[in-house]
N, C-alpha and C positions, 0 to 999 in steps of 0.2 A: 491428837489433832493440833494441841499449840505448839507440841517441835515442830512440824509439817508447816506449819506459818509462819514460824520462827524461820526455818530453813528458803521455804517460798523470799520471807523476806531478803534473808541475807541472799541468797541467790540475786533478786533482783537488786541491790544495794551493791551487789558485786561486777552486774552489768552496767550498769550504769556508771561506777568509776572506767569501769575498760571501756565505754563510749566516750568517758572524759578526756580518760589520759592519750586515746586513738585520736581527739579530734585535736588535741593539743600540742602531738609529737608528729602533727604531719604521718598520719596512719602508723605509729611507734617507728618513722624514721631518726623524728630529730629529737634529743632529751636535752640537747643546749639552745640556748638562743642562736649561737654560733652556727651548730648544725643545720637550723633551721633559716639561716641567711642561705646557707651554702649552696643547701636542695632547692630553696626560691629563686638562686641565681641560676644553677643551672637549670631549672625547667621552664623560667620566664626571665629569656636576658633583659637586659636593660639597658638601651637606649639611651647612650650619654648627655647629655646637654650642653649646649652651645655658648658655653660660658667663660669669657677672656682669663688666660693664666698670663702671667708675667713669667718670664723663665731667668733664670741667673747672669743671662746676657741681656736683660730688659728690655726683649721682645716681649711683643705680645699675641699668643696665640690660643687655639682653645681644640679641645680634643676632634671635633668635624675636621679640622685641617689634619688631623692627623691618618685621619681614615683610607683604608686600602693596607695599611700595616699593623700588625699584633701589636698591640703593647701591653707589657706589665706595670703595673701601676702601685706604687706602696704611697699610704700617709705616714710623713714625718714633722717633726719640731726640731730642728736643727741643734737646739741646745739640750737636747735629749743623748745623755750617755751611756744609757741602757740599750732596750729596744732597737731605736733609731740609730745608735750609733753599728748595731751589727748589721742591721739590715742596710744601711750604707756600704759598708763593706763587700755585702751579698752583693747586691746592686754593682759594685766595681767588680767584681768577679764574673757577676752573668756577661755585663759589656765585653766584658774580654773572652769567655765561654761563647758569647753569641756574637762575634765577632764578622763571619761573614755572612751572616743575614741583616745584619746591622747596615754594613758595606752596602748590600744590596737591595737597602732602603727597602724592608721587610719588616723589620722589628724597631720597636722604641721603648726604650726604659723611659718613667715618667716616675718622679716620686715630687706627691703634692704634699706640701706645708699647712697646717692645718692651724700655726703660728702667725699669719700672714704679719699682723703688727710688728711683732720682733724679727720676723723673717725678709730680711730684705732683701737687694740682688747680691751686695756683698756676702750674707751669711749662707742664703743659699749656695755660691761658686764656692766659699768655703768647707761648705758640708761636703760635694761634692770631690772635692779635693783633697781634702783628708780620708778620701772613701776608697782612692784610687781612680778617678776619672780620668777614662784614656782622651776626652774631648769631643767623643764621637756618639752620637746612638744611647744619649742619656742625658733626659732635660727635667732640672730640678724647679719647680714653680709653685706660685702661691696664686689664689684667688685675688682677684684685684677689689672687691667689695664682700663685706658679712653676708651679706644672704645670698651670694653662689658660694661662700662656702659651706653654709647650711645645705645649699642644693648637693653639690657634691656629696657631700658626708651623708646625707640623708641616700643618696643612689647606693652609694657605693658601700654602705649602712656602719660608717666607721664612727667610734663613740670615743671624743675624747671628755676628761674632767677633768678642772686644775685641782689639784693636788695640796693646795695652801701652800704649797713650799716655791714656787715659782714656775714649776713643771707642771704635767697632767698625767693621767692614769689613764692608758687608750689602750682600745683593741689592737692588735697590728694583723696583715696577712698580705700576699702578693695578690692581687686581682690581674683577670686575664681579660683583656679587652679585644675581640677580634678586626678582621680587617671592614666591617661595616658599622662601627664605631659602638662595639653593644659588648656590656658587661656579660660572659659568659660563665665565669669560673672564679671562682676564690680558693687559695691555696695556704698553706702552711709559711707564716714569714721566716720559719726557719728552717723550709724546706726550698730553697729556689732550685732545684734540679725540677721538682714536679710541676711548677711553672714553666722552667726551662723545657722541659721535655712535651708538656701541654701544645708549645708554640709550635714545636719542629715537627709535631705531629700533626697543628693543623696546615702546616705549608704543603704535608704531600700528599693531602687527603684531596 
């Protein structure tokens, strides 16, 4: 009778972890935090907010005016020579890969600074520049006040830390924004074809 209770218990001790770990992994889909941004974005887009960017030509614009066109969207730190400096690179690459939907004011590269204090109009047209900017269909911006870019970073769930060395330690990845201004898709920041390919397939759908 006490194995039998023994076992009863471990049984239910056994259910009870798999009701934990099922309600924790998004039904054992997602076992990263990562993963579980990913599946949140794509089963509940999100609705960008109407919050002024400064772009490297020191316009001021905010993601609603950009609506009716895809855009991908990366965070960077302009003095970042890791991360941010590949994905700058990727970014001149897509510009020129997505070259006639760009033309035909379809698509928009968008990579926001998450630096805004040390990121001015200069560092941003610099970043850009050293990336490969062909001048067209890619606009590098910062938030123009702390709490949109809390807002932002909170949407868009990107987590930077300073590092004590003057730098930060952030998540990176390409976000897919559709043409009704809503967070649909997060992608691999060292995959920009799957971004790339994301778009072109929603233009013929």
């Amino acid at each position: 009778m006490s194995v039998l209770r023994t076992l009863l218990a471990s049984l239910l001790i056994l259910a009870a972890g798999i009701a934990v770990l099922a309600a924790t992994t998004d039904g054992f889909r997602a076992f990263t935090s990562e993963t579980a941004r990913r599946i949140d974005v794509r089963e509940h887009p999100r609705v960008l907010p109407p919050v002024p960017l400064q772009t490297a030509q020191g316009r001021i614009i905010d993601f609603p005016a950009l609506r009716g066109r895809w855009l991908l969207v990366d965070f960077i730190y302009t003095r970042c020579m890791t991360f941010c400096s590949v994905q700058g690179t990727e970014f001149g690459q897509l510009q020129r890969r997505l070259a006639r939907p760009i033309e035909a004011g379809r698509v928009v590269l968008v990579s926001v600074s998450f630096d805004p204090s040390r990121d001015g109009v200069a560092q941003l047209a610099a970043y850009q520049q050293r990336s490969g900017d062909r001048g067209t269909g890619w606009l590098a911006v910062r938030p123009t006040n702390p709490s949109d870019l809390d807002t932002l970073m909170r949407v868009f769930g990107v987590t930077a830390i300073r590092d004590g060395l003057g730098g930060y330690v952030h998540n990176a990845a390409i976000a897919v924004v559709d043409p009704h201004g809503r967070l649909v898709a997060i992608t691999d920041w060292d995959a920009p074809r799957e971004a790339e390919h994301y778009v072109l397939r929603g233009q013929v759908q």
